[in-house]
Backbone as XML, in Angstrom:
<?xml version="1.0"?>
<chain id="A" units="angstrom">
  <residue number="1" name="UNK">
    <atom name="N" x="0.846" y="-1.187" z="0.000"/>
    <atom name="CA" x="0.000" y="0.000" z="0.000"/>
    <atom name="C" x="0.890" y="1.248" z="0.000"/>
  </residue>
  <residue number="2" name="UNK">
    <atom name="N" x="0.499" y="2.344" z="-0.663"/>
    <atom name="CA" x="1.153" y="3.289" z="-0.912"/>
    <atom name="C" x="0.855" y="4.426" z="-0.127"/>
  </residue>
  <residue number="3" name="UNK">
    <atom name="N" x="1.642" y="4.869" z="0.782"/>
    <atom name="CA" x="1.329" y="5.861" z="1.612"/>
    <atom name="C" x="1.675" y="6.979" z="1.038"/>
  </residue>
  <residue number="4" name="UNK">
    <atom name="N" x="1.587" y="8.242" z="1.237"/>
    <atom name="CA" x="2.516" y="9.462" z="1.176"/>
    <atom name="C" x="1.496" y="10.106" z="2.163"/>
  </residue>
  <residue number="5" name="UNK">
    <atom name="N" x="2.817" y="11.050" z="3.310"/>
    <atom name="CA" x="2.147" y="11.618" z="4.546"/>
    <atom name="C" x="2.697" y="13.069" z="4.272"/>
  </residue>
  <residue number="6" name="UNK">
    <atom name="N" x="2.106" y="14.032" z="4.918"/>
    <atom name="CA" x="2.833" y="15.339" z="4.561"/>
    <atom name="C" x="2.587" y="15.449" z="5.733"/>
  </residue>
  <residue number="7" name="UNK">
    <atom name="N" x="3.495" y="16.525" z="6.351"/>
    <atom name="CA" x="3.486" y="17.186" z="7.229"/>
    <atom name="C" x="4.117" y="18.193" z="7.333"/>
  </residue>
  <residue number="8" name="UNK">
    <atom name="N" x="4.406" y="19.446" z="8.338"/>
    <atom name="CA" x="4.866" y="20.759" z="8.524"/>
    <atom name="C" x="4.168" y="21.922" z="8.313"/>
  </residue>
  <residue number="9" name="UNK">
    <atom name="N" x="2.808" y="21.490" z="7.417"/>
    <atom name="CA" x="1.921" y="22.860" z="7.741"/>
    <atom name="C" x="1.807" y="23.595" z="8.890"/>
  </residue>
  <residue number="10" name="UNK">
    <atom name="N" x="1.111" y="24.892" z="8.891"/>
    <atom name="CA" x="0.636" y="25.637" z="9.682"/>
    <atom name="C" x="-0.086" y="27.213" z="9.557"/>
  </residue>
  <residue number="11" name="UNK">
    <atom name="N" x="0.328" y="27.776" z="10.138"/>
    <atom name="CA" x="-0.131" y="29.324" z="10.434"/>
    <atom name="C" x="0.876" y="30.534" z="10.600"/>
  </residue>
  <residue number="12" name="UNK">
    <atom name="N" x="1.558" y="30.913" z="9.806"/>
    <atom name="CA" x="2.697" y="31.810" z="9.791"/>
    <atom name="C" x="2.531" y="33.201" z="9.060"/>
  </residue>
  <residue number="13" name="UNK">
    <atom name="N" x="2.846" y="34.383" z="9.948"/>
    <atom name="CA" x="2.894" y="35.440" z="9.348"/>
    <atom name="C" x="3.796" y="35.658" z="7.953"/>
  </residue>
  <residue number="14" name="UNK">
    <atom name="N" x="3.363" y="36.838" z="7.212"/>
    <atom name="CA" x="4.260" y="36.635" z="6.065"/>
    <atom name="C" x="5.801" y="37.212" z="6.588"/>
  </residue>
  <residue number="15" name="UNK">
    <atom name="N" x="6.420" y="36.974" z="5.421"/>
    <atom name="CA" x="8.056" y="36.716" z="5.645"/>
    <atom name="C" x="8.513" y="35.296" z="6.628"/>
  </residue>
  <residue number="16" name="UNK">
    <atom name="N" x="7.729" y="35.105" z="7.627"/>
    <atom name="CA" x="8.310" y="33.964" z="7.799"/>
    <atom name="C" x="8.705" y="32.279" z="6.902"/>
  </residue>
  <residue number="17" name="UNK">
    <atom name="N" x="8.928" y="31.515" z="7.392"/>
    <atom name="CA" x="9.688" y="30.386" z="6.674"/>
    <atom name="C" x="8.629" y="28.853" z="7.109"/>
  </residue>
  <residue number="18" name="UNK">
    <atom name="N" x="8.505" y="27.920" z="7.325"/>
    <atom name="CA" x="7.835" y="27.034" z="6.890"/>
    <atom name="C" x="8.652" y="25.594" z="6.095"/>
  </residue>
  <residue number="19" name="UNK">
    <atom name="N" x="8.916" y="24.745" z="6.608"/>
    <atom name="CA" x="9.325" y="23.087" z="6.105"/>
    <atom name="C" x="8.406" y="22.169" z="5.975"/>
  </residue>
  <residue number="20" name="UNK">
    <atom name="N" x="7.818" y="21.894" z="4.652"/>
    <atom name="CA" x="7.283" y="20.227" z="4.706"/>
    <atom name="C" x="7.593" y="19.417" z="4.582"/>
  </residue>
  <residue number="21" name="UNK">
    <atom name="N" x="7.359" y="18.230" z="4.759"/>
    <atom name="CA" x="7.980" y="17.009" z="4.608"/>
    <atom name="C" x="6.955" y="16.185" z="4.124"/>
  </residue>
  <residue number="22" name="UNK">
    <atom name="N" x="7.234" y="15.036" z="3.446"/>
    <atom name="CA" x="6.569" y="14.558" z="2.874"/>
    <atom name="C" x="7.481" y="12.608" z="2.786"/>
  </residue>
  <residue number="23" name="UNK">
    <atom name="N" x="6.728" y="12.260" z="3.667"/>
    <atom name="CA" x="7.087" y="10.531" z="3.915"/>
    <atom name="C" x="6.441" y="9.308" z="2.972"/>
  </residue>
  <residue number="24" name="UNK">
    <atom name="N" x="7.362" y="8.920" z="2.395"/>
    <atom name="CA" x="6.490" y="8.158" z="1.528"/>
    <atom name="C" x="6.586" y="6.449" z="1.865"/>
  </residue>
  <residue number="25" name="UNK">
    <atom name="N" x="5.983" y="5.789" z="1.960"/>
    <atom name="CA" x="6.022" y="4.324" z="1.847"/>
    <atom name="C" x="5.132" y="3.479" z="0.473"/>
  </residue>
  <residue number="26" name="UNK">
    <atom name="N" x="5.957" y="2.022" z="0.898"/>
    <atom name="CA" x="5.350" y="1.197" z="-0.429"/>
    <atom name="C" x="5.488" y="1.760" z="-1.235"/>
  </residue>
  <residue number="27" name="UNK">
    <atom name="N" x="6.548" y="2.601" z="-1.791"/>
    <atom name="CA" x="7.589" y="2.573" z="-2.719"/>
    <atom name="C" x="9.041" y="2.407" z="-2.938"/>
  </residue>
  <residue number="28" name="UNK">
    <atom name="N" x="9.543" y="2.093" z="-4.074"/>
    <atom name="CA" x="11.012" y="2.454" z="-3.992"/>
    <atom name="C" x="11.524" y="3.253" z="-4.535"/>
  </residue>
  <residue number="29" name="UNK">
    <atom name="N" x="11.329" y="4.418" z="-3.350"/>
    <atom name="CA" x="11.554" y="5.472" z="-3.322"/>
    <atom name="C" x="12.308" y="6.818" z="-4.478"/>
  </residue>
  <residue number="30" name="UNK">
    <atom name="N" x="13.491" y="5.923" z="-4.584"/>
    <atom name="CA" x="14.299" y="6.600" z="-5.124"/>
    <atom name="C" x="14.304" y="6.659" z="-6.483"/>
  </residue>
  <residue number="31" name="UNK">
    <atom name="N" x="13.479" y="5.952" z="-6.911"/>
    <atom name="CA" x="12.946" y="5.884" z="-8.574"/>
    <atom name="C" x="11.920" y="7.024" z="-8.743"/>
  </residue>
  <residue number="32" name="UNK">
    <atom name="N" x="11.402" y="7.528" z="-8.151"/>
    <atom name="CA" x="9.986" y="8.326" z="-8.198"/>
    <atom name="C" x="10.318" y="9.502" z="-8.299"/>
  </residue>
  <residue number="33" name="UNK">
    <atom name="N" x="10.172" y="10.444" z="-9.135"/>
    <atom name="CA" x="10.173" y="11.898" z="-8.830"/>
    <atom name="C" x="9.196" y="12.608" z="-8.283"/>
  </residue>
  <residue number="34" name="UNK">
    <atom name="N" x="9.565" y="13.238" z="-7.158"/>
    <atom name="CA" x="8.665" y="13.383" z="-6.654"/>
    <atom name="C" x="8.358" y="15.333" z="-6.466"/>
  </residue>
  <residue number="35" name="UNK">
    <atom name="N" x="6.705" y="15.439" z="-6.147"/>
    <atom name="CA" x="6.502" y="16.888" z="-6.324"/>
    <atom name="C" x="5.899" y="17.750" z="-5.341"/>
  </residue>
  <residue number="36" name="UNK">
    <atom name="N" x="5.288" y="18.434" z="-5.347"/>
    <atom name="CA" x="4.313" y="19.800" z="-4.726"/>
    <atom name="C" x="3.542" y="20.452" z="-5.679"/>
  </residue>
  <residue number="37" name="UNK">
    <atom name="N" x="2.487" y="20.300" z="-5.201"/>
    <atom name="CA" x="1.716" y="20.947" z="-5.705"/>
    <atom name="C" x="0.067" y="21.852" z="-4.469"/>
  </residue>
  <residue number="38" name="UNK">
    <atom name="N" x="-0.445" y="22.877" z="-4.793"/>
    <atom name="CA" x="-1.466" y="23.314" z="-4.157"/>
    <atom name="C" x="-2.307" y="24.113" z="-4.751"/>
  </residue>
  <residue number="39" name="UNK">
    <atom name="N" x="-3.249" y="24.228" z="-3.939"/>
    <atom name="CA" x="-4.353" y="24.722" z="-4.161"/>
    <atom name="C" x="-4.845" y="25.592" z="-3.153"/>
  </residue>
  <residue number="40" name="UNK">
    <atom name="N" x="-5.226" y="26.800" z="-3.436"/>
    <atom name="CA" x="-5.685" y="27.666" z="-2.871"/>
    <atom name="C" x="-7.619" y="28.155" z="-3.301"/>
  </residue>
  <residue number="41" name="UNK">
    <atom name="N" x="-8.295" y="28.507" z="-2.274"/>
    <atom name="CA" x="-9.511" y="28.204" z="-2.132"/>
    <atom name="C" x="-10.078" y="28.965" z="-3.577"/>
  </residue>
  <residue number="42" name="UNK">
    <atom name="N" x="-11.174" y="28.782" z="-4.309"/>
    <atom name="CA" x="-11.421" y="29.187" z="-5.432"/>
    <atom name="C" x="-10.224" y="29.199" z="-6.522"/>
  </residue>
  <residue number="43" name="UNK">
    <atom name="N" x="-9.255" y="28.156" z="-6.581"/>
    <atom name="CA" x="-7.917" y="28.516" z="-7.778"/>
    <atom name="C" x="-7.902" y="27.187" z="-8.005"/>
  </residue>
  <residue number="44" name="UNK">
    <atom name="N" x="-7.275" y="26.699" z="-9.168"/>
    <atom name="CA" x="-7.223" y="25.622" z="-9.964"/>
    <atom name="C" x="-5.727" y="25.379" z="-8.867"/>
  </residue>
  <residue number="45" name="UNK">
    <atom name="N" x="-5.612" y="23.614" z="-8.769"/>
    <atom name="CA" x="-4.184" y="23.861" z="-8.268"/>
    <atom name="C" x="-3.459" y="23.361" z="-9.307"/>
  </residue>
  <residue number="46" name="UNK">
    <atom name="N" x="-2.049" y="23.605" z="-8.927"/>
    <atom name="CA" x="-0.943" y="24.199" z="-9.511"/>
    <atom name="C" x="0.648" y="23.637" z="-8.852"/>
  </residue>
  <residue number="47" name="UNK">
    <atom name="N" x="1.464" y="23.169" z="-9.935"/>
    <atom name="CA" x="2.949" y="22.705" z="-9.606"/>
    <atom name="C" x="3.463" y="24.145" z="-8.876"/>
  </residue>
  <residue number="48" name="UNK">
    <atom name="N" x="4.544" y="23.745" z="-7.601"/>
    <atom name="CA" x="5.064" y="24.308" z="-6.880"/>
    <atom name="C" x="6.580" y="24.341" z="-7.629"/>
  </residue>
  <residue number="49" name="UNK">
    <atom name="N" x="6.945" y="22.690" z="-6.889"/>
    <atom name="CA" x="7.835" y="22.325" z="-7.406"/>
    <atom name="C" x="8.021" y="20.744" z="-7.186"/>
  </residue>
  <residue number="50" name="UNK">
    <atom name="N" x="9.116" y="20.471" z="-8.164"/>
    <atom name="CA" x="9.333" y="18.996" z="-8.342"/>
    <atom name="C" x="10.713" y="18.786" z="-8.687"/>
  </residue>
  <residue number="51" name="UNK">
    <atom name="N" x="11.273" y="17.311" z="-8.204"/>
    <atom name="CA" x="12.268" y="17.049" z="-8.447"/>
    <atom name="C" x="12.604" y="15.588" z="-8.409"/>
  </residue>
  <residue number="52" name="UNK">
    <atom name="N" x="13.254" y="15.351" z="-9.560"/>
    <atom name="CA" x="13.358" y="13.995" z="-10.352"/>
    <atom name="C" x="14.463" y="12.782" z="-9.127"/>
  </residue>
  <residue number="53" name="UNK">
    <atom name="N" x="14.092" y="11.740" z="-10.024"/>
    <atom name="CA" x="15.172" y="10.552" z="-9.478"/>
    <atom name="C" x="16.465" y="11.134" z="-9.275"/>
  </residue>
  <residue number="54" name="UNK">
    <atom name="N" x="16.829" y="11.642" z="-10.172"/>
    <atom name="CA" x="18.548" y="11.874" z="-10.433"/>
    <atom name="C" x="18.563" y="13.173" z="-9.375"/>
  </residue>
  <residue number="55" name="UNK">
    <atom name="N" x="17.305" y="14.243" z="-9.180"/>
    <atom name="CA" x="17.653" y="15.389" z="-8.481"/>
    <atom name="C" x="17.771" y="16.357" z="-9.402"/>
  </residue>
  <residue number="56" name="UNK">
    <atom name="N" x="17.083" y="16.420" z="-10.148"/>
    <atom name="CA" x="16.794" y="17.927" z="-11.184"/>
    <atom name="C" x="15.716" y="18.739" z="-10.638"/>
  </residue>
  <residue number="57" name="UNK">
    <atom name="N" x="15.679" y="19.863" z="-10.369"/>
    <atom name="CA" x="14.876" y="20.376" z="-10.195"/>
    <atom name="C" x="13.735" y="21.111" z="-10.808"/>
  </residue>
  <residue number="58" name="UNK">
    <atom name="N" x="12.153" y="22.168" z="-10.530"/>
    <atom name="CA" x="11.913" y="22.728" z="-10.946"/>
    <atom name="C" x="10.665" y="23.549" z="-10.361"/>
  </residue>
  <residue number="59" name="UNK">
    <atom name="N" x="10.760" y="24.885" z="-10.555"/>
    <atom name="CA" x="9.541" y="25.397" z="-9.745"/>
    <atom name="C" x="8.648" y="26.585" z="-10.812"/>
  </residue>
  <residue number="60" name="UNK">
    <atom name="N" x="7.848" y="26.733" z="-10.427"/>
    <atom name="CA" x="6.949" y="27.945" z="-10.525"/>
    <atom name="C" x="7.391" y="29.282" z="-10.466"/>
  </residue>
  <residue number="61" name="UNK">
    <atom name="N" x="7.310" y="30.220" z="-11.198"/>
    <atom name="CA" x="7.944" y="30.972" z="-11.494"/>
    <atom name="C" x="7.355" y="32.168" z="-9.834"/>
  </residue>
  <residue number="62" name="UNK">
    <atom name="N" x="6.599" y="31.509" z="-9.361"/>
    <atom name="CA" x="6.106" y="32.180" z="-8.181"/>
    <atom name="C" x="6.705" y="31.820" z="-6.877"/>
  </residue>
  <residue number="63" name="UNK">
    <atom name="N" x="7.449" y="31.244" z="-7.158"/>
    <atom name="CA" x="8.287" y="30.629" z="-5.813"/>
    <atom name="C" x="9.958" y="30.382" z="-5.846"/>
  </residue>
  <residue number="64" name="UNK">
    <atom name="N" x="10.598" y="30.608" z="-7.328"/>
    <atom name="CA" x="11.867" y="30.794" z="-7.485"/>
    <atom name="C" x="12.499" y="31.630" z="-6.475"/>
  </residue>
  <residue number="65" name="UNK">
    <atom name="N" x="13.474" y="31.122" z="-5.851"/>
    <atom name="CA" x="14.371" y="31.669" z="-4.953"/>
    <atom name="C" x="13.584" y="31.801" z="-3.853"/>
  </residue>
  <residue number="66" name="UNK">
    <atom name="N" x="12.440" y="31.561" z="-3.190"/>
    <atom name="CA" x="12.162" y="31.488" z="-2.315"/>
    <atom name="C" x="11.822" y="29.977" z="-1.576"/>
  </residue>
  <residue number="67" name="UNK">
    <atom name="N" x="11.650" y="28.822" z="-2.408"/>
    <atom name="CA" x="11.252" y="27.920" z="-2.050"/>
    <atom name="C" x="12.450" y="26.938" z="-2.629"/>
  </residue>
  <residue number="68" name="UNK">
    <atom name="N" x="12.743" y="25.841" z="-1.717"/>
    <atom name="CA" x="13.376" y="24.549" z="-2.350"/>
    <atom name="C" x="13.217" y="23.402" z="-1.950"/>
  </residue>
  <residue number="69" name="UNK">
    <atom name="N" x="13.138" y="22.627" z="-2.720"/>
    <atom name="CA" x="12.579" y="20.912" z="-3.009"/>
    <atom name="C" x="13.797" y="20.464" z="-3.058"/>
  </residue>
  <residue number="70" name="UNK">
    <atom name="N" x="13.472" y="19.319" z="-1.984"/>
    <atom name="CA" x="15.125" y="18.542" z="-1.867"/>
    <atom name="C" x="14.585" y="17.026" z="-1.483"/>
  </residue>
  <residue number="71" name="UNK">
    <atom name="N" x="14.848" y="16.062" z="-1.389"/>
    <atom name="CA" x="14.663" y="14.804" z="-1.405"/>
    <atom name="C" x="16.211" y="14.011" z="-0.675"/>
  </residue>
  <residue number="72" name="UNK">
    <atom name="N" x="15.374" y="13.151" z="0.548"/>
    <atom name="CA" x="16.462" y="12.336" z="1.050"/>
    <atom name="C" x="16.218" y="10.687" z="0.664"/>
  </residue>
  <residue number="73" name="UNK">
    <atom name="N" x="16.998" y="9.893" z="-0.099"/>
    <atom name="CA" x="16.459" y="8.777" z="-0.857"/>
    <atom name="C" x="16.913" y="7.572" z="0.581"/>
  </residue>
  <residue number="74" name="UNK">
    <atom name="N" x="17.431" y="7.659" z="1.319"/>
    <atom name="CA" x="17.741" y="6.862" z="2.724"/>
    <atom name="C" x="16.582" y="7.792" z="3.893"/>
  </residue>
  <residue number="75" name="UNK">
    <atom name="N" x="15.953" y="8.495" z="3.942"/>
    <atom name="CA" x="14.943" y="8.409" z="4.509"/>
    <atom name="C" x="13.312" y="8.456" z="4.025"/>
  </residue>
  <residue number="76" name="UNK">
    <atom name="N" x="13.605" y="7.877" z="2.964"/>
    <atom name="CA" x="11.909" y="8.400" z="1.677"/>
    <atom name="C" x="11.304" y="9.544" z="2.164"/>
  </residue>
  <residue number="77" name="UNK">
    <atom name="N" x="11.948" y="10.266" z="2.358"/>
    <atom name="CA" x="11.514" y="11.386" z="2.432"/>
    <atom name="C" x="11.349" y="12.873" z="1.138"/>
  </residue>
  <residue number="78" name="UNK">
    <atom name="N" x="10.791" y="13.663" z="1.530"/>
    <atom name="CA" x="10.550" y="14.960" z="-0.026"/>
    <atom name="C" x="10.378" y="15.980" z="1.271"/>
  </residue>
  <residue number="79" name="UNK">
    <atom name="N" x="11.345" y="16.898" z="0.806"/>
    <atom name="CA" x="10.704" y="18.551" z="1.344"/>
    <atom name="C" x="10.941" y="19.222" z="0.685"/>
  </residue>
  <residue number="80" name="UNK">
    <atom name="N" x="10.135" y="20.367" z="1.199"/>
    <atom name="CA" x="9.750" y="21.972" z="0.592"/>
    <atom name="C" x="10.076" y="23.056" z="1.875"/>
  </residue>
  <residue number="81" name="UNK">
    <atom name="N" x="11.100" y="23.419" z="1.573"/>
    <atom name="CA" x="11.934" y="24.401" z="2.512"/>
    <atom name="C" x="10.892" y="25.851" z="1.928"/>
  </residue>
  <residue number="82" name="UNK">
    <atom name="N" x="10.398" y="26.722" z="2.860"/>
    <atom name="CA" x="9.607" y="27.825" z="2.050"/>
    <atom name="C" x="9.634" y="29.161" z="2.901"/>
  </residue>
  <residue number="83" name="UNK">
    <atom name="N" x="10.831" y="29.587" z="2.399"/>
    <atom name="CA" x="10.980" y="31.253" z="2.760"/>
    <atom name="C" x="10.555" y="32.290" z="2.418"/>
  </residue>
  <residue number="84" name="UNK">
    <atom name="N" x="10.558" y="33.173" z="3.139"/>
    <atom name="CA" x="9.695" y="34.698" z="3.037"/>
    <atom name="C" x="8.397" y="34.538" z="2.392"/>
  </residue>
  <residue number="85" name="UNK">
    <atom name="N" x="7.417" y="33.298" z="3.105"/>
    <atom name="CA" x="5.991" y="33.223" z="2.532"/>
    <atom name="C" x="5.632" y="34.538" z="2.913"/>
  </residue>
  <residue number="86" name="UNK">
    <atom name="N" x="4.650" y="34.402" z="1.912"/>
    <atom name="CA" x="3.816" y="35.405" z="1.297"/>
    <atom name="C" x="2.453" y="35.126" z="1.850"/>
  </residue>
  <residue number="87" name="UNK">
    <atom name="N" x="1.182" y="35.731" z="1.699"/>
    <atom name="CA" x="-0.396" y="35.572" z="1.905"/>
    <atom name="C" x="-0.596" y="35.191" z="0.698"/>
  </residue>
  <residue number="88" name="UNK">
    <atom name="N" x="0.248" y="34.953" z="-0.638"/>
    <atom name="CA" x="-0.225" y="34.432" z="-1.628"/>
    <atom name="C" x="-0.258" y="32.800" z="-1.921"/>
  </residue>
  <residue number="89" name="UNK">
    <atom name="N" x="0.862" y="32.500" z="-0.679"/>
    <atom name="CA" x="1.174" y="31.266" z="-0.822"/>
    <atom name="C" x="0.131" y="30.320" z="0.212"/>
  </residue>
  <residue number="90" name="UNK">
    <atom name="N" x="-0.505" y="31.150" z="0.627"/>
    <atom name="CA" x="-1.604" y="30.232" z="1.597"/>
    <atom name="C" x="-2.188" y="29.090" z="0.553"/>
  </residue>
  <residue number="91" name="UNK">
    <atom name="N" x="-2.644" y="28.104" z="0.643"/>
    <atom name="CA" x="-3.159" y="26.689" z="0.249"/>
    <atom name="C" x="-3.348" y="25.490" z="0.949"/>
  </residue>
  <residue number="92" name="UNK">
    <atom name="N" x="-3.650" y="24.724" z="0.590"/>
    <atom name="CA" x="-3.157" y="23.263" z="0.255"/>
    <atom name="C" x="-1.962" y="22.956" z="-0.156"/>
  </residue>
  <residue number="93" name="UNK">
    <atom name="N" x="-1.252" y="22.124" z="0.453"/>
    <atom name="CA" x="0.160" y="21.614" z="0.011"/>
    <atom name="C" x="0.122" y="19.841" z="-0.513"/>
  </residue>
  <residue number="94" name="UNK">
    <atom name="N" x="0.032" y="19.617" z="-1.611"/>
    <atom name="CA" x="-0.127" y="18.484" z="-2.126"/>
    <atom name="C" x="1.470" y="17.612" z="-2.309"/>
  </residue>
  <residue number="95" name="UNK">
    <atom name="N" x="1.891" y="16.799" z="-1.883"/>
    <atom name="CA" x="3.016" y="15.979" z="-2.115"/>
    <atom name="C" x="2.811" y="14.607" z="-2.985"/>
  </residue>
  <residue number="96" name="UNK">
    <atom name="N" x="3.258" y="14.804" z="-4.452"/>
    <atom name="CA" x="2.947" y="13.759" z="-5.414"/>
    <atom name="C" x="4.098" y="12.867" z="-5.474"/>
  </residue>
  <residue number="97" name="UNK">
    <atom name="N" x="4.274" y="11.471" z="-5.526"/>
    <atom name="CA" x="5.192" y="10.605" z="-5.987"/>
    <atom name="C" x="5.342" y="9.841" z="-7.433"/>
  </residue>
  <residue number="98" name="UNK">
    <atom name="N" x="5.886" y="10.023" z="-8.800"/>
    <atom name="CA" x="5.199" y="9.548" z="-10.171"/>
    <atom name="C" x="6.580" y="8.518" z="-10.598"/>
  </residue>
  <residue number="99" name="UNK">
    <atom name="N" x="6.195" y="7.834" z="-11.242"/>
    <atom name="CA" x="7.300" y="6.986" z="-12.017"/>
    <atom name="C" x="6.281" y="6.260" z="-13.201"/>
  </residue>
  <residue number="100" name="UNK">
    <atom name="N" x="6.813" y="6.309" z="-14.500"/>
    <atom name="CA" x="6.119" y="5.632" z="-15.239"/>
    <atom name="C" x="4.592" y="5.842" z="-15.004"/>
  </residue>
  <residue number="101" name="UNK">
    <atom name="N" x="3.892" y="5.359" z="-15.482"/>
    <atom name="CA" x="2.272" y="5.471" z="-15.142"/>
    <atom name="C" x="1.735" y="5.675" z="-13.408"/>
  </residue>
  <residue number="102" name="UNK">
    <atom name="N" x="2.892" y="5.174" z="-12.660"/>
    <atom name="CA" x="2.560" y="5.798" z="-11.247"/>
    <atom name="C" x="2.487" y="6.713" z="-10.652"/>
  </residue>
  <residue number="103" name="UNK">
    <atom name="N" x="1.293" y="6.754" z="-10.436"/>
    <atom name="CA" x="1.212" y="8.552" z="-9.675"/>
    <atom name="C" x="0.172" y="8.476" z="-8.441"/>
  </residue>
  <residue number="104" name="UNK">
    <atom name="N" x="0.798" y="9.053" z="-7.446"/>
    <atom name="CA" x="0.595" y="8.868" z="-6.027"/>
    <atom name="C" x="0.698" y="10.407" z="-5.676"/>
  </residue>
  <residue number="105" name="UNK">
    <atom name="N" x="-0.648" y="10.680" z="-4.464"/>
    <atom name="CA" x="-0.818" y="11.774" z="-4.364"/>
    <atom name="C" x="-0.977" y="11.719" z="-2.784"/>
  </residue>
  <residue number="106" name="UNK">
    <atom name="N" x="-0.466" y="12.765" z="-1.919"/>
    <atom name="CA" x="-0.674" y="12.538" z="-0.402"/>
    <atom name="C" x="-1.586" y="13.495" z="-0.291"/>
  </residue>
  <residue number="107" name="UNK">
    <atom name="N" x="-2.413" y="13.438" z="1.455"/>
    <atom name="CA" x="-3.638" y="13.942" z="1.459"/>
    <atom name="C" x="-3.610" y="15.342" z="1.826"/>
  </residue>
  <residue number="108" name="UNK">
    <atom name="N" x="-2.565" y="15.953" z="1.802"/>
    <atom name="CA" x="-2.558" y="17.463" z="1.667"/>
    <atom name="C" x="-2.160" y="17.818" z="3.324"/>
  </residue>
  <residue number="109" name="UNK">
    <atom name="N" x="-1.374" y="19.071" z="3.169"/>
    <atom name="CA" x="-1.136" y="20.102" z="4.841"/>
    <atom name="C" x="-1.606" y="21.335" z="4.610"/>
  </residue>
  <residue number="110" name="UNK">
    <atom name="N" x="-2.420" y="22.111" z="5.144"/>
    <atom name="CA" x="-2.539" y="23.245" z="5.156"/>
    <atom name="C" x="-1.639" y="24.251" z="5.379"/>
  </residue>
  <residue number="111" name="UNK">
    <atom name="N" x="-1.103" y="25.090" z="4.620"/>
    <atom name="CA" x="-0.396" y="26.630" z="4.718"/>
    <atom name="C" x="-1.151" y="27.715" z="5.061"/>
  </residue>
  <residue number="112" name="UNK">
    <atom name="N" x="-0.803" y="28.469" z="6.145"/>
    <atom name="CA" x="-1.814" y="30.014" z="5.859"/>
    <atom name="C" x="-0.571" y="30.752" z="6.387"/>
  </residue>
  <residue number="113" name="UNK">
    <atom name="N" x="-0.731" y="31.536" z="5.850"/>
    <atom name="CA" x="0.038" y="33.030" z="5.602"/>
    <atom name="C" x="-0.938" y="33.922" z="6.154"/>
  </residue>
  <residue number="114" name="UNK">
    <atom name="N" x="-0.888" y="34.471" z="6.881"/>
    <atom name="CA" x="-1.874" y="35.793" z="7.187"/>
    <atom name="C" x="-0.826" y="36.708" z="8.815"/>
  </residue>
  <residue number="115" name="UNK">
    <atom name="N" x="-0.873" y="38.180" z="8.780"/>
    <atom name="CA" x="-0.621" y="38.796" z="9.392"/>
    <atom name="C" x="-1.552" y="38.734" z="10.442"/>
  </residue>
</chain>
């Protein structure tokens, strides 16, 4: 069975910083590229960022230099390091795992940004 857990949401004023993590099981791991994605209330959601088997990266032109996706393949783990949030970045935080036709989606952490 295929898990993926997220965690590290919360409630942070803007400029502050924010880590998710994202645990995956019943996979092997290190084949999967894995992503971010969210959704914010009334908005289509939308790639954050993602980053491949090998460790390529890629983000949204709304989160360059403020956000980074890093992956530990000895702890199946995925994070999203996320500095100087914004109130724009409030959402849903979606953590996807894909390989070949596999695509695995975890059940989301909440972000809010608000002063």
């Amino acid at each position: 069975q295929v898990q993926l857990v997220e965690s590290g949401g919360g409630l942070v004023q803007p400029g502050q910083s924010l880590r998710l993590s994202c645990a995956a099981s019943g996979i092997i791991f290190r084949f999967y590229a894995m992503g971010w994605y969210r959704q914010a209330p009334g908005k289509q959601r939308e790639l954050v960022a993602d980053i491949t088997a090998g460790g390529s990266t890629n983000y949204a032109d709304s989160v360059k230099g403020r956000f980074t996706i890093s992956r530990d393949n000895a702890k199946n783990t995925a994070y999203l390091q996320m500095n100087s949030l914004k109130v724009d970045d409030t959402a849903v935080y979606y953590c996807t795992a894909r390989s070949g036709r596999a695509d695995y989606w975890g059940q989301g952490t909440q972000v809010t940004v608000s002063s």
